[in-house]
N, C-alpha and C positions, 0 to 999 in steps of 0.2 A: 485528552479527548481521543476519542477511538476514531481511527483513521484510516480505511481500506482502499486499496490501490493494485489497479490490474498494471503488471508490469508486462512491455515484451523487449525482449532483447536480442543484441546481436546474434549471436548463435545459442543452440539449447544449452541448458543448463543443467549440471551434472549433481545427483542426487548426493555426492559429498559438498557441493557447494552448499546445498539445499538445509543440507544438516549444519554444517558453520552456522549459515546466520538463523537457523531456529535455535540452535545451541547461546547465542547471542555472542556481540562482535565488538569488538573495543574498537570506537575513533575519536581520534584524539583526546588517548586517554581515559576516556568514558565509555563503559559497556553499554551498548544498546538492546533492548530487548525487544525480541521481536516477539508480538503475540502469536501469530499463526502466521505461516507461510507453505505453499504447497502448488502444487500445478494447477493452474486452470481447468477444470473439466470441458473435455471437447476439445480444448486446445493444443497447439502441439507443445513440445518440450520447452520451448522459449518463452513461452507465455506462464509468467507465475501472479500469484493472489498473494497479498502481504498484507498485515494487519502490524498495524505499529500504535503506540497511544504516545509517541516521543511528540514535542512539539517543534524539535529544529527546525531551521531552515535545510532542505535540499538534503535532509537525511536520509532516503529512498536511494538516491542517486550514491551518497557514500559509502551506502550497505553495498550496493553493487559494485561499485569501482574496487571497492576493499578485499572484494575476490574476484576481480579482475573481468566483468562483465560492461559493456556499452549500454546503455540505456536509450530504445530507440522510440518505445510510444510509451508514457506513464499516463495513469491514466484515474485521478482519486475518485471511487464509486460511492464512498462512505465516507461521511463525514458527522463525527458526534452519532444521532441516533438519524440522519439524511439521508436520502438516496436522492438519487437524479436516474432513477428508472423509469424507463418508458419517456423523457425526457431528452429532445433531439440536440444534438451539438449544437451550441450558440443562444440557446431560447431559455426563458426561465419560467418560474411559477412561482405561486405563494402561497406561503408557508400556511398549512391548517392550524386551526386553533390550537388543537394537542402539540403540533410538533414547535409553537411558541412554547408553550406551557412546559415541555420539555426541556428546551433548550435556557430556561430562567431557572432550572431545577441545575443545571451543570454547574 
């Protein structure tokens, strides 16, 4: 399932890191493959976009740790074909007919 996530971290993030893990990163033994990853637009250098389709637990966090980055705000914006745009922290909504019909199609 396709899985988008605004990451910000410790300090900025150096565009050789950036290449490791779009080149894809072995943990524990297993490559991870990362869909897209790249800076945030508008953002500063710390702040990246990551698209993963892995199902782990807590795999975001190991991409980073495995080239040596802190994890300070993660933040999943996409989830399957979901957003939670325009959509204030804490509050929810319900799901439109299509985005059922969607989500029985996964």
């Amino acid at each position: 399932m396709r899985k988008i996530y605004q990451v910000a971290l410790d300090r900025s993030f150096k565009h050789e890191d950036l290449m490791q893990l779009r080149n894809g990163i072995a943990i524990n033994g297993e490559v991870i493959d990362v869909k897209e990853i790249n800076y945030v637009e508008d953002g500063r250098n710390n702040e990246i976009g990551i698209e993963i389709h892995s199902g782990k637990d807590n795999i975001v966090q190991a991409l980073f740790e495995a080239v040596k980055y802190e994890i300070k705000v993660l933040d999943r914006v996409v989830l399957g074909g979901l957003t939670k745009k325009d959509l204030p922290r804490g509050h929810y909504r319900s799901l439109t007919e299509q985005e059922i019909i969607n989500l029985k199609m996964i």
